[in-house]
N, C-alpha and C positions, 0 to 999 in steps of 0.2 A: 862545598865550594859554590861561588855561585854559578847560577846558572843563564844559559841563553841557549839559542838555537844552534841546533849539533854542526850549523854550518858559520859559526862566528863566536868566535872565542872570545872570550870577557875582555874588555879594555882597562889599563890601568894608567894611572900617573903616578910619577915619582916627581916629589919635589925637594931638591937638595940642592945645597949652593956649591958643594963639592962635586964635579962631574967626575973625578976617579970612585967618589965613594959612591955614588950612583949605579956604578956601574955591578957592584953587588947584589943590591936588591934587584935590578934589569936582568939581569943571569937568572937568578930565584924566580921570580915573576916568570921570566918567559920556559923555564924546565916547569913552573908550573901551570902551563896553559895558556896564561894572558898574552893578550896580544900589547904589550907596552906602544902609548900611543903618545906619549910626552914625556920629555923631563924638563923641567923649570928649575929655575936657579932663585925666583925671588916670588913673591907674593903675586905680584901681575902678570908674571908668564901663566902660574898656575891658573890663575883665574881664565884669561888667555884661551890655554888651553882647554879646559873645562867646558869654557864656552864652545868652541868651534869642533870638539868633538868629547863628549860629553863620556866622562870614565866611569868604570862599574867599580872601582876602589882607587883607593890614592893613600899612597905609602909616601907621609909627611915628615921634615925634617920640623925639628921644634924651634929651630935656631938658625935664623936664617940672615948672613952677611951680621952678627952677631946680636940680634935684637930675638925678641919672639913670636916674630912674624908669624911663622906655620901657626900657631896655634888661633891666631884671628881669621886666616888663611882657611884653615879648618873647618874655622863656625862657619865661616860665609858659603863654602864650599857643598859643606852638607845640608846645612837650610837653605842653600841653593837647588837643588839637584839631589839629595836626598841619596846621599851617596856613601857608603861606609868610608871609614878614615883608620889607621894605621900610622899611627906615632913612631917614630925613629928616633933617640938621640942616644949624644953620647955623656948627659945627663941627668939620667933615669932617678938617681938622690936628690935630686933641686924638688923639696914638698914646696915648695909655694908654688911650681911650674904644674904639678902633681896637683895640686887643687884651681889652679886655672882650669887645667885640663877637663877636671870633674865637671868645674859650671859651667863651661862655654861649649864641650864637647862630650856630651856625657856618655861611660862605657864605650869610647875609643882604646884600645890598646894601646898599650904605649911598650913600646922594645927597646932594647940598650942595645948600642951598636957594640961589635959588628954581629951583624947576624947569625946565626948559624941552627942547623937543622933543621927541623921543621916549626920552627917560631913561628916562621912569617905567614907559614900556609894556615895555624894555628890560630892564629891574631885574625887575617884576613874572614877567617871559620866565624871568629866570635865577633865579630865586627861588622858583619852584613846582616841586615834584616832578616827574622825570621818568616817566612812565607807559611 
């Protein structure tokens, strides 16, 4: 998982245009330690947020107000701030969305909604830089 100082717990983002389904991954994230510091609903909150408090992961909706914003979202996000990234949709069968993903975002996870069990801790595992 990653890590920081024993007195500040990892921050994350979620970015989803649905704030009920948001609140899934916010549950997940916060049993697993993170202190959830945003949810964004579109491309510019995320950025937004990122900028004025900068997240240790960010659990991405692929599809966002129906276009595939998250994944442009994404690139900027982590050649911004160098930040692991965490794909969410509901999906996961779209290969052309599966090979954007490859070239803009490379060896991000990608997970089929809805979540469940230890996916996301999982995902988030394979998704941060190795130190």
């Amino acid at each position: 998982m990653l890590e920081r100082s024993s007195s500040q717990r990892p921050r994350a983002l979620i970015v989803e245009d649905e704030a009920l389904i948001a609140l899934g991954p916010q549950a997940e994230l916060e049993t697993l330690g993170f202190d959830v510091r945003g949810l964004a609903a579109n491309t510019n909150q995320a950025i937004s947020c990122a900028i004025n408090d900068r997240p240790d992961v960010v659990i991405m909706d692929i599809y966002l107000n129906g276009a595939r914003d998250g994944i442009e979202a994404a690139r900027w996000l982590r050649g911004m701030f160098g930040v692991p990234i965490v794909f969410v949709t509901a999906y996961s069968d779209d290969t052309g969305m599966q090979q954007r993903i490859k070239q803009q975002v490379p060896d991000a996870p990608v997970l089929s909604k809805p979540l469940y069990g230890n996916r996301l801790a999982d995902a988030i595992e394979a998704a941060a830089p190795r130190q």
